[in-house]
C-alpha positions as CSV (number, residue, x, y, z in Angstrom):
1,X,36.8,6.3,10.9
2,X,39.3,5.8,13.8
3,X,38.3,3.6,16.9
4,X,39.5,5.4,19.3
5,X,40.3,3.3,22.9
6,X,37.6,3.8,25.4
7,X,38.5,5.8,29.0
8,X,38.2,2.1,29.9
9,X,41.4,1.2,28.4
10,X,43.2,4.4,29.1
11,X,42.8,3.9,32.8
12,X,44.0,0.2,32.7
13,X,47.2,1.5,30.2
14,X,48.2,3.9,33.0
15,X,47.4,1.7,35.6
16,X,50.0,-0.5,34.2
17,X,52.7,2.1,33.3
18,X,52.3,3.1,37.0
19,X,52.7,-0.8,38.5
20,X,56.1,-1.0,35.9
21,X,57.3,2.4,37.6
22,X,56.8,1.3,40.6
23,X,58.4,-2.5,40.1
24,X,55.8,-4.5,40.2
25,X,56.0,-5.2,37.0
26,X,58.2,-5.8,34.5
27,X,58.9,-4.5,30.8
28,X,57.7,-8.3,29.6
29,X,54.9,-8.3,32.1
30,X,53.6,-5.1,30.5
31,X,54.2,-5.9,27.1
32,X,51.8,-8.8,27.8
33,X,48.9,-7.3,29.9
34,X,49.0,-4.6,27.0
35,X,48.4,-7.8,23.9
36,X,45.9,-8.8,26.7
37,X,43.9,-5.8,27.0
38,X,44.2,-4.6,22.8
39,X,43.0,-8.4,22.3
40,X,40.4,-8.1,24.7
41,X,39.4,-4.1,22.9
42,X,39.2,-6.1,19.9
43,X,36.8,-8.3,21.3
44,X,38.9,-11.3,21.5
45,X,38.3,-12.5,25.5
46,X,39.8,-16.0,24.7
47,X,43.4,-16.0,23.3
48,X,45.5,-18.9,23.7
49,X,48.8,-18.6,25.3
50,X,51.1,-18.8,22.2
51,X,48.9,-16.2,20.3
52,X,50.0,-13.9,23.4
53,X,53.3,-15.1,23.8
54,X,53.6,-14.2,19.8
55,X,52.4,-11.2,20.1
56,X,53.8,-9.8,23.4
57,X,57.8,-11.3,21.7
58,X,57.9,-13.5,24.9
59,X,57.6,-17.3,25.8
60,X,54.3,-18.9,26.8
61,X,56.0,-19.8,30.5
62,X,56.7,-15.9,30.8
63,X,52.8,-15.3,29.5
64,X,51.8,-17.9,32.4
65,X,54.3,-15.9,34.8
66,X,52.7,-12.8,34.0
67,X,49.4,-13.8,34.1
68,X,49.5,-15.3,38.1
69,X,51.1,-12.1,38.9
70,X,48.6,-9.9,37.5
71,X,46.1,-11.7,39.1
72,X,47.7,-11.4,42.4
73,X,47.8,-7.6,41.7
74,X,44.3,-7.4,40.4
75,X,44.9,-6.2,37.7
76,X,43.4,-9.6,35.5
77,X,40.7,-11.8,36.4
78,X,41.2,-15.2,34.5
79,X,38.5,-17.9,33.7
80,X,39.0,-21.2,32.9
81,X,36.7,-22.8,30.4
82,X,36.5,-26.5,29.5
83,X,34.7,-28.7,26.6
84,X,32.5,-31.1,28.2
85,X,31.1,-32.9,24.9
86,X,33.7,-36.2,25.0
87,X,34.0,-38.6,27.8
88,X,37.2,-36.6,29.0
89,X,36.8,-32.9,30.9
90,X,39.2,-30.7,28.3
91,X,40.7,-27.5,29.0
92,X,40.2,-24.7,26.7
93,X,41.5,-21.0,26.4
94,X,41.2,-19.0,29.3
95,X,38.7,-16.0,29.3
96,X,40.8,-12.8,30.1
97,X,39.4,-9.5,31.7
98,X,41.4,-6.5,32.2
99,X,40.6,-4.5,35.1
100,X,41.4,-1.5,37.0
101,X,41.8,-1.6,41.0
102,X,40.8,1.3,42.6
103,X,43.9,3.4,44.8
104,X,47.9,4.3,44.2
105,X,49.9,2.2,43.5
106,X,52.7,2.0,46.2
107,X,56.4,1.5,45.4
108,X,57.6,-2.0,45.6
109,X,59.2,-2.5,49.2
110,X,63.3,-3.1,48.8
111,X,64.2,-6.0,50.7
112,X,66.2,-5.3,54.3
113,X,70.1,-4.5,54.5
114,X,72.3,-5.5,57.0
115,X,74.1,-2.4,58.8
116,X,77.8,-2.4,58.4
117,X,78.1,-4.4,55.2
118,X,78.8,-2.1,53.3
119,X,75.5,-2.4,51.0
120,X,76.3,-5.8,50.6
121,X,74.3,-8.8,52.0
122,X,76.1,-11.3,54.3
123,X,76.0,-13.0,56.9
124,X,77.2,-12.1,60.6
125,X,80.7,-13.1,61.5
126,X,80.5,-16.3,64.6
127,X,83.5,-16.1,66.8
128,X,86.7,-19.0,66.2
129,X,85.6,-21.0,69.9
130,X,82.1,-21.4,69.1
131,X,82.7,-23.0,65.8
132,X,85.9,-25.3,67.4
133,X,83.6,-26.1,70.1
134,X,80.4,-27.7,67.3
135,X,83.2,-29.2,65.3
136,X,84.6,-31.5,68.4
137,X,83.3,-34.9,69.0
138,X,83.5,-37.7,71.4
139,X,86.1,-40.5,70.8
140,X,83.0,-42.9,71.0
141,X,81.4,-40.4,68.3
142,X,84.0,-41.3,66.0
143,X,84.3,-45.0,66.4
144,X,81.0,-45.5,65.7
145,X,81.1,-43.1,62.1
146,X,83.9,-45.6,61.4
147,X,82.1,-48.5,61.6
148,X,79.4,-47.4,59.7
149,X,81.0,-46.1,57.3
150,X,83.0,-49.7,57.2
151,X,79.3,-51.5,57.1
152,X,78.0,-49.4,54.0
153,X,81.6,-49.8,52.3
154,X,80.9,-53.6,52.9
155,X,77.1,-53.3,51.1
156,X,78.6,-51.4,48.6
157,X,81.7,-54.2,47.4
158,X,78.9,-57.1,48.1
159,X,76.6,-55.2,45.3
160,X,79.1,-54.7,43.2
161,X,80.3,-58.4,43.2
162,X,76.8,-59.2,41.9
């Protein structure tokens, strides 16, 4: 007989569709909350990283991208579990559980545009005085640049002397 997926799973599989239409998420980000949830279906609540990245056809740094940025979303709660039976505290898979926040998802804000820049970002224009005016220094400015710059060229030939 066919297992079908519960309501469960349908909810979170939309859930995610809508967070990928609205940019919060990426094709790679889906791909691996989807291997998270079927493993999770299956009753697998510990895979390791590489068995995602495997299965999702991404790396194991995109699986640990993926995985803080679900959790910032709510969309994955993760728990860390550790063998205590040595002398040394060591890490273990992480428990993974899919779940479903409540409310729309709204679209991804678009960063700010300058006006007048024709859709590109830059930066505004300074007038020619005020940048003459930084650029000028004091005669006594510059004599003392020279002579440090004389001092470290003197450390500098007495190291390499050595």
């Amino acid at each position: 007989m066919l297992d079908l997926p519960s309501p469960i799973w349908s909810a979170h599989r939309r859930r995610l569709e809508d967070e990928v239409g609205a940019r919060w998420l990426t094709e790679a980000d889906y791909r691996v909350l989807v291997v998270i949830a079927n493993l999770h279906h299956l009753g697998d609540h510990q895979p390791t990283v590489r068995r995602i990245a495997v299965e999702a056809r991404v790396t194991p740094r995109q699986v640990r991208r993926t995985r803080a940025k679900a959790e910032a979303r709510g969309l994955l709660e993760v728990r860390a579990n550790y063998d205590e039976t040595g002398p040394r505290r060591r890490q273990l898979a992480n428990t993974y559980e899919p779940l479903t926040p409540e409310g729309p998802v709204l679209p991804k804000p678009r960063p700010a545009r300058l006006k007048g820049g024709g859709g590109l970002n830059v930066r505004p224009i300074s007038s020619k005085k005020e940048k003459k005016e930084e650029s000028v220094l004091s005669q006594g400015e510059i004599q003392a640049a020279r002579a440090a710059l004389l001092a470290r060229q003197a450390v500098i030939a007495a190291r390499l002397r050595c």
